[in-house]
LOROTI-96857 format. One record per residue: residue number from 1; y, x, z of N, C-alpha, C in turn. Coordinates in steps of 0.1 Angstrom, whole numbers. Example, Ala and Ser with C-alpha at 12.3 -4.5 7.8 and 13.67 -1.06 7.14 Angstrom:
2
> 1;-57;132;78;-45;123;78;-33;132;78 $
> 2;-22;128;71;-11;137;71;0;129;79 $
REM end
This chain:
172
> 1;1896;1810;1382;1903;1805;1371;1894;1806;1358 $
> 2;1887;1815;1358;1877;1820;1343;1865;1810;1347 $
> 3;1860;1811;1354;1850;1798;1358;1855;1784;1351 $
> 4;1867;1778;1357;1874;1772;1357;1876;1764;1347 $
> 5;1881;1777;1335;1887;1773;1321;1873;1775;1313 $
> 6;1861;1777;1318;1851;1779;1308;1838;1762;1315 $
> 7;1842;1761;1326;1835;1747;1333;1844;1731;1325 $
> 8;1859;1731;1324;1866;1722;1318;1875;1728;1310 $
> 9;1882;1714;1304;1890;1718;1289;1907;1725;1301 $
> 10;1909;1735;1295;1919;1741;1300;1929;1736;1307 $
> 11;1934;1725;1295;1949;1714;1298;1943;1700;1292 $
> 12;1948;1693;1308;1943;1678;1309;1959;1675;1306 $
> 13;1961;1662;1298;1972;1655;1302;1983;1664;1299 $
> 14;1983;1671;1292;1997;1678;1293;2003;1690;1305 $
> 15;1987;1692;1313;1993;1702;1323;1978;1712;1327 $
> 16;1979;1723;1332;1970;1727;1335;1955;1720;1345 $
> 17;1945;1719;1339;1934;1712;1345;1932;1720;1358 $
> 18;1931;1730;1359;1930;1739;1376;1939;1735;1383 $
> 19;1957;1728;1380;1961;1722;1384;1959;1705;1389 $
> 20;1954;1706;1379;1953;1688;1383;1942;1690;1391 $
> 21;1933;1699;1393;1921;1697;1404;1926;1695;1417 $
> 22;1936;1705;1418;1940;1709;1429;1951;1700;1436 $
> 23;1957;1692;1425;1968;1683;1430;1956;1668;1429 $
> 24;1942;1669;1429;1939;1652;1433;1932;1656;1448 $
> 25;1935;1666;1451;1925;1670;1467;1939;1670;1474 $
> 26;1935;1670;1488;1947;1678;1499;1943;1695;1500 $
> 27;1937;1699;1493;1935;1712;1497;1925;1718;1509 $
> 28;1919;1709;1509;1906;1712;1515;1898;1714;1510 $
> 29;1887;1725;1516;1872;1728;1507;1866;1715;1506 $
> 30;1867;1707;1516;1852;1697;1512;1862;1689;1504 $
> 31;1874;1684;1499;1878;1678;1488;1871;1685;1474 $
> 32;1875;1697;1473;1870;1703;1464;1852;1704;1460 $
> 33;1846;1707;1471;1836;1705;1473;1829;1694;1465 $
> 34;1837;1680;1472;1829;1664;1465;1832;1664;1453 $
> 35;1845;1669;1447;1844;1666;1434;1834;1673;1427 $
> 36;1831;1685;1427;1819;1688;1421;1807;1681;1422 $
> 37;1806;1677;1435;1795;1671;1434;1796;1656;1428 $
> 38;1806;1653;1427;1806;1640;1416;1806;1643;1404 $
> 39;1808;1656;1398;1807;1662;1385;1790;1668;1384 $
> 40;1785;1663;1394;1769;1665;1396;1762;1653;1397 $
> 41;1769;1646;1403;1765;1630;1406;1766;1621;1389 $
> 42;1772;1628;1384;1775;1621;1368;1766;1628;1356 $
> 43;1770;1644;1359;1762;1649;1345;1755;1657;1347 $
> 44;1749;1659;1359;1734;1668;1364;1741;1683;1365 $
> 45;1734;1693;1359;1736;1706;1361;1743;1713;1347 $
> 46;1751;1709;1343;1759;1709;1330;1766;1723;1328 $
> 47;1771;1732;1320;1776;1743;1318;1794;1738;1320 $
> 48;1797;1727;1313;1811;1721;1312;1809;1707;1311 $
> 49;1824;1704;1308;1829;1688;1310;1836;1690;1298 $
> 50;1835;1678;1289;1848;1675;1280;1860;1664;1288 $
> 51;1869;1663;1276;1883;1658;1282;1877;1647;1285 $
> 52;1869;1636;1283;1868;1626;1284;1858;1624;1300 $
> 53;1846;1631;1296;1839;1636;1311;1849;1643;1320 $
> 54;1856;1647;1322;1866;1652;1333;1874;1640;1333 $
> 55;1882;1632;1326;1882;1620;1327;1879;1611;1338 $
> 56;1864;1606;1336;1856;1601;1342;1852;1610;1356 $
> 57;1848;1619;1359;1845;1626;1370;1859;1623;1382 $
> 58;1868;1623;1375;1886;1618;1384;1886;1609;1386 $
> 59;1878;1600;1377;1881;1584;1384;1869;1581;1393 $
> 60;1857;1589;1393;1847;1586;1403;1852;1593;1415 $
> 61;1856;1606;1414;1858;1607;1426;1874;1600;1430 $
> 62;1885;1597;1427;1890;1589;1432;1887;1575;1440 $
> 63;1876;1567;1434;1874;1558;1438;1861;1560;1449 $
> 64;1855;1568;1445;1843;1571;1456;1846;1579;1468 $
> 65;1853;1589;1464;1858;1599;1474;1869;1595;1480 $
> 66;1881;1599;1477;1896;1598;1479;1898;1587;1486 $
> 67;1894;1577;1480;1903;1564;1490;1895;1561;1501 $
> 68;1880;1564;1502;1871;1566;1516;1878;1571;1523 $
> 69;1884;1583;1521;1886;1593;1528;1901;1588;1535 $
> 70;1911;1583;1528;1922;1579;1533;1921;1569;1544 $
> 71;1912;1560;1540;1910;1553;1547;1903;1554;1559 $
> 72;1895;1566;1562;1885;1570;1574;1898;1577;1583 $
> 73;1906;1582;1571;1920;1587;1582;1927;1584;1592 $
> 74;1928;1572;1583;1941;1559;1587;1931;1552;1598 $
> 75;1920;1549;1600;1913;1541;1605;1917;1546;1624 $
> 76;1918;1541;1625;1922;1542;1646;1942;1544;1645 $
> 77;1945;1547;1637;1960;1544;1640;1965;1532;1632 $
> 78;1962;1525;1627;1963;1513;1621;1947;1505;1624 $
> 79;1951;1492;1627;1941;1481;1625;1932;1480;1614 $
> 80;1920;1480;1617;1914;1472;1606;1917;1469;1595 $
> 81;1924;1458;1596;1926;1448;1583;1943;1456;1577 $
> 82;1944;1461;1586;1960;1471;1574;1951;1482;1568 $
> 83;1943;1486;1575;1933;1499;1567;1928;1497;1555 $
> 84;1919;1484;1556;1914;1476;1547;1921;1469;1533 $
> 85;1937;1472;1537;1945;1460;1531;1955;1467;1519 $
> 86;1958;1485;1525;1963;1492;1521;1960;1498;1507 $
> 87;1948;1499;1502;1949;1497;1489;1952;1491;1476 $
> 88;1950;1481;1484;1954;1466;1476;1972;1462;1479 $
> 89;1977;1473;1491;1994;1468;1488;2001;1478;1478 $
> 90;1986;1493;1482;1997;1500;1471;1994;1499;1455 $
> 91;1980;1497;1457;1977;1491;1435;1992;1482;1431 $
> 92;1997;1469;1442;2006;1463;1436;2016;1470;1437 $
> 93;2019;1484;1437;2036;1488;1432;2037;1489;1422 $
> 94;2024;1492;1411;2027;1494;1399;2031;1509;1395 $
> 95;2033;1510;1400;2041;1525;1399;2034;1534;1406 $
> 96;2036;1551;1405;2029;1565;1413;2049;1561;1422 $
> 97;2056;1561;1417;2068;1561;1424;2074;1553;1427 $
> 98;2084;1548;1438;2086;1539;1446;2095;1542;1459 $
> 99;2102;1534;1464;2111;1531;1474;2106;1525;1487 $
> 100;2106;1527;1494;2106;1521;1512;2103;1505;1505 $
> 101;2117;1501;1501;2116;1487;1505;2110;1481;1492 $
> 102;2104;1482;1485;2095;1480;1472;2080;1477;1477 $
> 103;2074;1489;1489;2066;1486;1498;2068;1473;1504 $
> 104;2084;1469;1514;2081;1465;1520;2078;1453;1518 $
> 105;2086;1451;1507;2083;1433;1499;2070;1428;1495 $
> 106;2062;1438;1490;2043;1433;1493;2044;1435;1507 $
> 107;2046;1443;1514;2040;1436;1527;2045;1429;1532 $
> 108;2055;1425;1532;2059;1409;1539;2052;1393;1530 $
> 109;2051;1399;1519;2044;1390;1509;2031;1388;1509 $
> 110;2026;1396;1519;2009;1399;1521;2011;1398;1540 $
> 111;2022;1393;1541;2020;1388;1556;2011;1397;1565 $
> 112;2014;1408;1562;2006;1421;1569;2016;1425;1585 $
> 113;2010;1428;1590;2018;1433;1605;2018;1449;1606 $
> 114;2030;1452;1599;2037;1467;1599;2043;1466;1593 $
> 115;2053;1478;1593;2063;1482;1588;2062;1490;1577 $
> 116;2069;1491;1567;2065;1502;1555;2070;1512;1557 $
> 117;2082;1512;1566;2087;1530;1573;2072;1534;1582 $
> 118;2065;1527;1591;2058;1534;1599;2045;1536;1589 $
> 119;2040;1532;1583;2027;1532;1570;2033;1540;1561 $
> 120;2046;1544;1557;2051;1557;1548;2048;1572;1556 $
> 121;2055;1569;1569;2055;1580;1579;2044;1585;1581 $
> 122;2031;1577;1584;2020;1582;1588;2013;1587;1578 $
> 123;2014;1579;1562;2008;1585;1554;2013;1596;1545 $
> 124;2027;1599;1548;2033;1613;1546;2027;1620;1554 $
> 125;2024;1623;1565;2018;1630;1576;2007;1636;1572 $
> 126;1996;1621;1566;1988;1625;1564;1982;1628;1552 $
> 127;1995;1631;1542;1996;1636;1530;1992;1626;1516 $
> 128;1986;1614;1520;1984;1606;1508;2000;1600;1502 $
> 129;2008;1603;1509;2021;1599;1498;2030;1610;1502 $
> 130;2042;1615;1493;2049;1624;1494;2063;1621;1492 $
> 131;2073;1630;1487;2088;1627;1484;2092;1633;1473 $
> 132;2098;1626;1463;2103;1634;1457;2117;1639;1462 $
> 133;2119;1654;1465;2134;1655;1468;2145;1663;1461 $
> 134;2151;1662;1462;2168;1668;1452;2169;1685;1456 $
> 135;2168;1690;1449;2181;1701;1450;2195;1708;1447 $
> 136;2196;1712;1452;2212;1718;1450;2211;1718;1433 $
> 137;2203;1728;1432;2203;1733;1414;2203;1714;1402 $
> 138;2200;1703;1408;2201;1695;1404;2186;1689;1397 $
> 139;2176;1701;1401;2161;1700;1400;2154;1691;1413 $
> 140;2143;1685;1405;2138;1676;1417;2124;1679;1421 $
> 141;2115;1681;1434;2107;1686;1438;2103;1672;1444 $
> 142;2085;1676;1443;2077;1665;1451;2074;1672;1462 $
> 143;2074;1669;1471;2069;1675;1483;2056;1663;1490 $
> 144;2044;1671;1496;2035;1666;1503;2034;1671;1517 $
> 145;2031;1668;1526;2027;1676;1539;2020;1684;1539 $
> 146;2007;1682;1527;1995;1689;1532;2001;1705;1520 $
> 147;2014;1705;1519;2016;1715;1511;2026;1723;1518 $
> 148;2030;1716;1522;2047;1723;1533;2045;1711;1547 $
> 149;2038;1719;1558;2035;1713;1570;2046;1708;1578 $
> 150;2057;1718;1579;2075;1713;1583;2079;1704;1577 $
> 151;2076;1697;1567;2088;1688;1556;2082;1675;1565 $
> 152;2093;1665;1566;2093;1650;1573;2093;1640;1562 $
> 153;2094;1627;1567;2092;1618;1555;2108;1615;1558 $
> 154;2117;1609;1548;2133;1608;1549;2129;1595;1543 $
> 155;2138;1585;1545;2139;1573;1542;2146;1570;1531 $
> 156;2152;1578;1530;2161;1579;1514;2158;1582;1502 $
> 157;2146;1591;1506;2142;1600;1489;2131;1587;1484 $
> 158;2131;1587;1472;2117;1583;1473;2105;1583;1470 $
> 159;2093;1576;1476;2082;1581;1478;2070;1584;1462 $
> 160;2064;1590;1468;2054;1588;1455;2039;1595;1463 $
> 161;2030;1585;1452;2016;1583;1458;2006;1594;1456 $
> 162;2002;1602;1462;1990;1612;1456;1981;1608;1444 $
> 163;1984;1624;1440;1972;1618;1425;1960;1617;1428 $
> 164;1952;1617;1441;1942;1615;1439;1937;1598;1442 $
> 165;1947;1591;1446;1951;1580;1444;1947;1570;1436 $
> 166;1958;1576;1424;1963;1568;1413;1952;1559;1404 $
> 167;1941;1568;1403;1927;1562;1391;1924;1552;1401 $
> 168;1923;1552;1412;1918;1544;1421;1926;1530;1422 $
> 169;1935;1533;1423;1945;1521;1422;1951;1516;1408 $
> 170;1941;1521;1398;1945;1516;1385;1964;1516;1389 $
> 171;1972;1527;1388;1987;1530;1387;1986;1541;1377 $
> 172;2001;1540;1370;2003;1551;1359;2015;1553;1364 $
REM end
């Protein structure tokens, strides 16, 4: 954390930056790992990052890292051309949040061969999308797999996209 807060600006966006590191990875070392090295790949051997260079280092590694990586996931349980195609169905939600059938209408409109329940399911699984879900107390939780291994994808809640995603898919 003292590394941390002395390498970038404390609070990004309105929330803790050690946070936001950790919510654009799944929680893996080499997630963590690349981004630095895209914070090496950009500004050599630097002491820190300003807001704007941290900025920039999120959208490189989003677009360089992250969506490679989703896609090297997805690659053998989906075809090709859905692998291929999947970035470009979820840029068009517009949105980090969304419903089953919001998906499903680009993909029927992109004449793709799947289902948005089976492409939610697998990518809940595989952590690039999550749920937001209800509780009792009337508070609402996002939940990811790669954060709580037991939680399922439910058809009802709905979905929202990983932030490591988002820069990548130009979504707000």
């Amino acid at each position: 954390e003292d590394f941390w807060n002395e390498f970038a600006p404390p609070i990004y966006k309105g929330k803790k930056s050690s946070t936001i590191l950790f919510e654009l990875t799944l929680l893996r070392p080499r997630d963590i790992l690349q981004f630095f090295i895209e914070c090496q790949d950009l500004y050599g051997y630097r002491d820190g990052l300003s807001f704007s260079e941290l900025s920039t280092v999120i959208s490189g590694y989003s677009q360089k890292y992250f969506i490679s990586e989703m896609k090297d996931e997805l690659t053998g349980i989906f075809s090709d051309d859905i692998v291929t195609a999947i970035p470009a169905i979820l840029s068009q939600l517009g949105s980090r949040f969304f419903m089953e059938e919001e998906l499903q209408k680009i993909i029927d409109s992109q004449q793709i061969d799947i289902s948005a329940r089976r492409m939610l399911e697998t990518m809940f699984a595989s952590g690039y999308v999550g749920q937001l879900r209800s509780r009792e107390n009337g508070k609402t939780l996002i939940s990811f797999s790669h954060v709580n291994p037991f939680d399922r994808f439910s058809p009802k809640d709905k979905c929202v996209l990983h932030r490591g995603l988002i820069k990548a898919l130009n979504i707000m």
